[in-house]
C-alpha positions in Angstrom: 16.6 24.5 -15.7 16.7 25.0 -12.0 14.3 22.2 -10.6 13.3 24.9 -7.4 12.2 27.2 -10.0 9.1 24.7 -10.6 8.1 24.8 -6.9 5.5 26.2 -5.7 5.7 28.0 -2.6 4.6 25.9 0.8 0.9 26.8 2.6 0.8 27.5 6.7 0.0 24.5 8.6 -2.0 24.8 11.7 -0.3 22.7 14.0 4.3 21.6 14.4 4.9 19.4 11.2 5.4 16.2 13.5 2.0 16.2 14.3 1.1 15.4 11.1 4.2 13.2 10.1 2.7 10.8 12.9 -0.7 10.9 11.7 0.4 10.3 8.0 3.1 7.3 8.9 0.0 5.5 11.4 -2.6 6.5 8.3 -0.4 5.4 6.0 1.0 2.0 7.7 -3.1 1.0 8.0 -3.9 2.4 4.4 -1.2 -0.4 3.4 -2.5 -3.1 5.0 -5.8 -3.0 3.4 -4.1 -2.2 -0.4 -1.9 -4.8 0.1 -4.7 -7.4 0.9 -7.4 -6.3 -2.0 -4.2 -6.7 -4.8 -2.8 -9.9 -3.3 -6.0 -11.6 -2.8 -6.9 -10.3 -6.3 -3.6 -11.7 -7.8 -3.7 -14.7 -5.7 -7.5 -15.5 -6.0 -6.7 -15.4 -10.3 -3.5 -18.2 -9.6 -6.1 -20.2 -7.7 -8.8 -20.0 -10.1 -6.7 -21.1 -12.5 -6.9 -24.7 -10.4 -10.9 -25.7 -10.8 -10.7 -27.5 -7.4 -10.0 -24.4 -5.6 -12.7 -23.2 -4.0 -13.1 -19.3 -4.1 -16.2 -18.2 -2.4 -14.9 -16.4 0.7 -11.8 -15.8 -0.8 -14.3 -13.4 -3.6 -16.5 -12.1 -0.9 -13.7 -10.3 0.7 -12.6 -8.4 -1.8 -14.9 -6.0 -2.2 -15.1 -5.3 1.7 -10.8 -4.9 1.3 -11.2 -2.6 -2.0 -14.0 0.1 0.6 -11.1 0.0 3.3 -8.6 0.7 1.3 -10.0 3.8 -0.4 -12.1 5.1 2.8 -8.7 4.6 4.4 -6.4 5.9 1.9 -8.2 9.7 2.3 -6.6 9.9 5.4 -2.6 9.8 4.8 -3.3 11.5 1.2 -4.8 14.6 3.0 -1.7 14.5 5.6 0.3 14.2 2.5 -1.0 17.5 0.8 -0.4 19.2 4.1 3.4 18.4 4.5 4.5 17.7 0.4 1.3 19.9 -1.0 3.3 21.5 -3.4 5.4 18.1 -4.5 2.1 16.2 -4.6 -0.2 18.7 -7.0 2.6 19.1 -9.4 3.6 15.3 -9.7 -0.2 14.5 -10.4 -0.7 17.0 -12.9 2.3 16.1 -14.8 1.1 12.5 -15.1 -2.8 13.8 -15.2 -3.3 11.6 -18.4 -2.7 8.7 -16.3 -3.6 9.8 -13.3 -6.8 10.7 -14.6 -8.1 6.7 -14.9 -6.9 5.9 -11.4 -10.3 6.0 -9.9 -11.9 4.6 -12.3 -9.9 1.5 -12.5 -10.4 1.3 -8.9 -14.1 1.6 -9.4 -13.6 -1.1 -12.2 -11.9 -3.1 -10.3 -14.4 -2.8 -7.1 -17.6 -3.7 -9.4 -15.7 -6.5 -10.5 -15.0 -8.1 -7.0 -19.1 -7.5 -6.4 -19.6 -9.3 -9.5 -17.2 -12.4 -8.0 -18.8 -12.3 -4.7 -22.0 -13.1 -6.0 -21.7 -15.1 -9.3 -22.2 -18.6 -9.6 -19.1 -19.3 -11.5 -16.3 -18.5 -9.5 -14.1 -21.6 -10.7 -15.1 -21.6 -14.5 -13.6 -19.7 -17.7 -15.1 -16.5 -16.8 -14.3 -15.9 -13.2 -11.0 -16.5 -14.0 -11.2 -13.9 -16.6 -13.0 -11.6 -13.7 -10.1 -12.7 -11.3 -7.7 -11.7 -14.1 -9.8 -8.4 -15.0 -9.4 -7.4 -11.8 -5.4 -7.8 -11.1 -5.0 -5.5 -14.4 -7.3 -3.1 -12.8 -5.6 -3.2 -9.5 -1.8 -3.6 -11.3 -2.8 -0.3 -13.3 -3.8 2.1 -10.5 -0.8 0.5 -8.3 1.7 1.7 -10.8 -0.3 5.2 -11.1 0.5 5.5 -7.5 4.0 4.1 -7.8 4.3 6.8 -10.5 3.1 9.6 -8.6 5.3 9.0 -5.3 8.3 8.7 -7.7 7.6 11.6 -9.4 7.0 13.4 -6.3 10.5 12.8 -5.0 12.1 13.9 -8.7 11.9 17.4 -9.0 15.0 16.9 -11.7 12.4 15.3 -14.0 9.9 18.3 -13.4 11.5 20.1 -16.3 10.7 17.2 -18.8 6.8 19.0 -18.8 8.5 21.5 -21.4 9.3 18.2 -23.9 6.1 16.7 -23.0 3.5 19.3 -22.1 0.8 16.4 -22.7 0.4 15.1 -18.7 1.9 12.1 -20.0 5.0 12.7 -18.2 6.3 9.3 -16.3 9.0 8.6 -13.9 9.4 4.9 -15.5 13.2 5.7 -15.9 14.2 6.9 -12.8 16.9 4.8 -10.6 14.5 2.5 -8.7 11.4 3.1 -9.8 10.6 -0.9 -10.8 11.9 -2.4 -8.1 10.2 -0.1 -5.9 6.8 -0.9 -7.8 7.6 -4.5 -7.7 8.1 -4.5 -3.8 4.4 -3.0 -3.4 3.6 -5.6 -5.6 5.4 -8.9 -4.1 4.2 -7.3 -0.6 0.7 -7.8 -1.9 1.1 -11.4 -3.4 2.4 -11.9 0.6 -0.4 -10.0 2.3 -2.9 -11.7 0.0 -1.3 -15.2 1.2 -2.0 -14.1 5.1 -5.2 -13.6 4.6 -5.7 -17.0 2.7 -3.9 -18.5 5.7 -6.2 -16.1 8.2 -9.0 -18.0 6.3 -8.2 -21.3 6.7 -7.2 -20.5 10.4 -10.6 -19.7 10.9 -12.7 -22.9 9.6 -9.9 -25.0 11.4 -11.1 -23.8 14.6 -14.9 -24.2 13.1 -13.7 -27.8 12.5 -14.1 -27.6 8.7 -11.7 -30.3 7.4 -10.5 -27.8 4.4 -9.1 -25.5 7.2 -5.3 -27.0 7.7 -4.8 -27.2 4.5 -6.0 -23.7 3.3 -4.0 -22.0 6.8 -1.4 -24.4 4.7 -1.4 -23.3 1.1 -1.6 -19.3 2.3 1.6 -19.5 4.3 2.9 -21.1 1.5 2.5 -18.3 -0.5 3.0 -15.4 2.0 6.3 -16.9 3.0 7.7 -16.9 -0.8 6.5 -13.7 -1.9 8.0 -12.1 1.6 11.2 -13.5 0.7 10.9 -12.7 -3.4 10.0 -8.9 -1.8 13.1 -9.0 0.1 15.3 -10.4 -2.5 13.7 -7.2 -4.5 14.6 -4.9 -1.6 18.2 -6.0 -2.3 17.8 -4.2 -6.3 16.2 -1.3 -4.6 18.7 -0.4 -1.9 21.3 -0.8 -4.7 19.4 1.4 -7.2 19.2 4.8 -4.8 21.4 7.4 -5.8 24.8 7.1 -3.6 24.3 9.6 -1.1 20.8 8.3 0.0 22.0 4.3 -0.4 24.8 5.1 1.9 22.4 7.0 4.4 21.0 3.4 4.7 24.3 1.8 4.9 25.4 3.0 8.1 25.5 6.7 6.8 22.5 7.6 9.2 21.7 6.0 12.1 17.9 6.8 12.3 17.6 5.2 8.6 20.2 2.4 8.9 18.4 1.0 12.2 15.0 1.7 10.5 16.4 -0.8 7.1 18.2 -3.5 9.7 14.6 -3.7 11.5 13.1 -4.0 8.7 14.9 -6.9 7.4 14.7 -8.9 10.9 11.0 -8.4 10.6 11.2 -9.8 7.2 13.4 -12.7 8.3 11.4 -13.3 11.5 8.0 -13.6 9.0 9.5 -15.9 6.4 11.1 -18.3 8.8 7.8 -18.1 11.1 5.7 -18.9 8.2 7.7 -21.6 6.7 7.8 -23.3 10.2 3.4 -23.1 10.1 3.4 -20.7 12.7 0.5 -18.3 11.4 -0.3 -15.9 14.1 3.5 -14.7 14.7 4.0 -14.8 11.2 1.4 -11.8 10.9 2.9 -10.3 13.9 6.5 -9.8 12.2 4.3 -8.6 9.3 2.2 -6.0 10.7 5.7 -4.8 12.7 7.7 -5.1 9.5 4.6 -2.7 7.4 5.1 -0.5 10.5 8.6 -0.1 10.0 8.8 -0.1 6.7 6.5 3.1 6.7 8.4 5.2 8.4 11.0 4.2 6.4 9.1 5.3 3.9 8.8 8.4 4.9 12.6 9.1 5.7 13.4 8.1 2.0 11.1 10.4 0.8 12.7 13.1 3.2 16.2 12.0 1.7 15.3 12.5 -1.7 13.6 16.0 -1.1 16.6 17.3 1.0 18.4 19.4 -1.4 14.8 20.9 -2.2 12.4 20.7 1.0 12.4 20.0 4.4 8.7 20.2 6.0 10.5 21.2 9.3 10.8 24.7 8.3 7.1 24.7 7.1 5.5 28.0 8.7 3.0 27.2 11.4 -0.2 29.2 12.2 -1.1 27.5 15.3 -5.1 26.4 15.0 -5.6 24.7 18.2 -9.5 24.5 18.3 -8.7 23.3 14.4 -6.5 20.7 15.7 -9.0 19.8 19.1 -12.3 19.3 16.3 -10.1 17.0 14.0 -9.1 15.0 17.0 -12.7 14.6 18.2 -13.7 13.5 14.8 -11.4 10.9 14.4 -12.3 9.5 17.7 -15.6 9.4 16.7 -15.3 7.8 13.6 -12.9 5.2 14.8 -15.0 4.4 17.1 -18.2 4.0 14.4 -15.2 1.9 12.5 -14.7 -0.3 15.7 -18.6 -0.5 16.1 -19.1 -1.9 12.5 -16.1 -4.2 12.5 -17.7 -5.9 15.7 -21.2 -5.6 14.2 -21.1 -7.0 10.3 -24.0 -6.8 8.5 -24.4 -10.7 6.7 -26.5 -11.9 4.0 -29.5 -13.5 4.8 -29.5 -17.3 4.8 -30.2 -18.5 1.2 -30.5 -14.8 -0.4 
């Protein structure tokens, strides 16, 4: 069967389709930050607990403020998503609805959980670790959901299996790079969970707690070996793309080659920075190499769709006072965000 058959036609847009590609790839590169930082402190924060000396107070108390960024967050580049990929999006969800379906509330799980951490009494005992560990599942699950989704979404040629299984249990578990691309998210987590550890420990250093050093320490440790284990896995994925869209990246095109080679000097420039104890460039290479490796993102996802899609030649119905409210929206609420990041409400002393 003819894969375009099964593709719905494309809705107007009310503003040129780079406008929202920009919006999405910023969204999106912010969106990531936060995801990777509630799994990798998740996963790491389970590891640790595992070691009853570890002390896992902060470390538990935010969680839960990672797990409300990342979903407030995350509505942002999913509607830009549904405006440019709409009709790749709804169908690749529905065909995995069964799935799909517990994503939110393993998130929601997952986010009571973190509460439960952040307040109980026995973080380093049996049962936080089995909270720690409760957690990571949760988190693990709704990760591959989304890895699903996305991979689906760029597989049309699987689209046709529906008629085999009808059930919304279809998966795209077999395409060409789908595990390694679902292990990157995930090594990138264990990483971002590491920086923060090390963001911690930064912190009391300069509040002259004596655990600081050694905390900054341990979280660079673990940042700088899951960044190299993520780029290690980068290697399987680039190999694993079809032919056509691995040699796009191998000097095929220049916009995607340049994107992948400053990729992996951000990547290079983080592990070598953190090995070498140097914290605050170490999250700079990381933050640039997120950056990059969204809009990377985005152009393999635009590789993929090529023989199918290409959002350029989306109709436009230009909105502008549509276009001028959103704007003034988002200013306003990033600047409430801005507010409230400057402004954090604390528990009172001995509650």
């Amino acid at each position: 069967m003819d894969p375009n058959t099964l593709i719905p036609p494309a809705d107007a847009i009310p503003a040129a389709p780079i406008f929202f590609r920009i919006l999405l790839d910023a969204s999106f590169a912010v969106h990531i930050l936060f995801m990777n930082a509630m799994l990798g402190m998740s996963l790491v924060g389970f590891v640790r607990s595992l070691r009853p000396a570890k002390a896992l107070g902060q470390q538990a108390a935010m969680v839960p403020t990672a797990t409300a960024l990342t979903v407030n967050i995350g509505v942002a580049p999913l509607l830009f998503l549904q405006v440019l990929y709409g009709q790749f999006l709804y169908v690749s969800a529905t065909l995995m609805a069964a799935y799909w379906f517990w994503l939110v509330p393993a998130v929601m799980g997952a986010y009571g959980l973190a509460y439960h951490q952040k307040y109980a009494l026995h973080l380093n005992d049996r049962r936080g670790t089995l909270v720690w560990g409760l957690m990571s599942v949760l988190l693990l699950y709704a990760s591959l959901m989304q890895t699903t989704n996305a991979q689906l979404l760029i597989h049309p040629d699987l689209w046709p299996g529906y008629f085999d299984n009808p059930s919304g249990t279809l998966t795209a578990w077999a395409a060409p790079g789908f595990f390694p691309r679902w292990l990157h998210f995930v090594a990138a987590s264990v990483a971002m969970g590491g920086l923060v550890l090390a963001m911690t420990g930064h912190r009391r250093t300069r509040r002259n707690d004596p655990s600081g050093p050694g905390l900054t320490a341990e979280g660079l440790n673990w940042f700088g070996w899951a960044t190299l284990v993520q780029a290690l896995d980068g290697i399987w994925w680039l190999v694993s793309l079809p032919g056509p869209i691995m040699t796009a990246f191998m000097g095929g095109d220049h916009a995607a080659t340049a994107l992948l080679m400053a990729g992996i000097t951000g990547a290079g420039a983080a592990v070598g920075l953190a090995f070498k104890g140097r914290l605050m460039p170490a999250a700079a290479a990381a933050v640039f190499t997120i950056a990059v490796m969204t809009v990377m993102r985005g152009v393999l996802r635009q590789l993929y769709l090529q023989p199918y899609f290409d959002p350029a030649g989306l109709p436009v119905t230009p909105e502008p006072s549509t276009v001028a409210m959103f704007l003034g929206f988002f200013a306003l609420s990033l600047a409430v965000v801005v507010w409230a990041a400057r402004h954090p409400k604390t528990d009172p002393k001995g509650a």
